[in-house]
N, C-alpha and C positions, 0 to 999 in steps of 0.2 A: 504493500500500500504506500508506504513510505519513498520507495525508489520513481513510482509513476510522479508523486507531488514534485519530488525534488528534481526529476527531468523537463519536468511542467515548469518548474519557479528555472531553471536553466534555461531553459530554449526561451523563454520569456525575456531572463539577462542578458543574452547575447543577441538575441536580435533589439533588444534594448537600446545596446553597445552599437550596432552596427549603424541603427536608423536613429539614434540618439543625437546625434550632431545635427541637421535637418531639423528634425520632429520631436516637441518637445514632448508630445504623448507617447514616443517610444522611450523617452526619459522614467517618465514616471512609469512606464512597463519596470524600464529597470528596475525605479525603488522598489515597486510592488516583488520584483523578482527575489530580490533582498530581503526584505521584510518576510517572506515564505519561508526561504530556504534557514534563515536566522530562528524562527516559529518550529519548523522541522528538525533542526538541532537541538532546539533544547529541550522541545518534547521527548525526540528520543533520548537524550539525557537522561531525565527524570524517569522515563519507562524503565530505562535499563540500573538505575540507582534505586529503584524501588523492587523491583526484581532482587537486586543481590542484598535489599537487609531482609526483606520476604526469607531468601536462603537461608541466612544466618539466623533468622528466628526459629527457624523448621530445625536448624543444627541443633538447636540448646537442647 
């Protein structure tokens, strides 16, 4: 699930990138593209830190 978003907030930032000089709505593509992929890390973060004290509680 995580891989389609973060290809999605990609292909968003780089054509962003490319039509960003021109176009300033492909500007703001970018920031939106940022703001994703930034939202996308740190959830998985938090997924994966909540996972391993979950472990350590099952270990006691």
């Amino acid at each position: 699930m995580h891989t389609e978003l973060i290809a999605g907030a990609a292909y968003l930032f780089n054509s962003g990138l490319r039509e960003g000089m021109n176009d300033p709505i492909h500007a703001l593509y970018t920031m939106v593209g940022i703001a994703v992929l930034v939202v996308a890390g740190i959830s998985v973060g938090v997924y994966r830190n909540r996972q391993k004290r979950m472990k350590k509680r099952d270990s006691w």
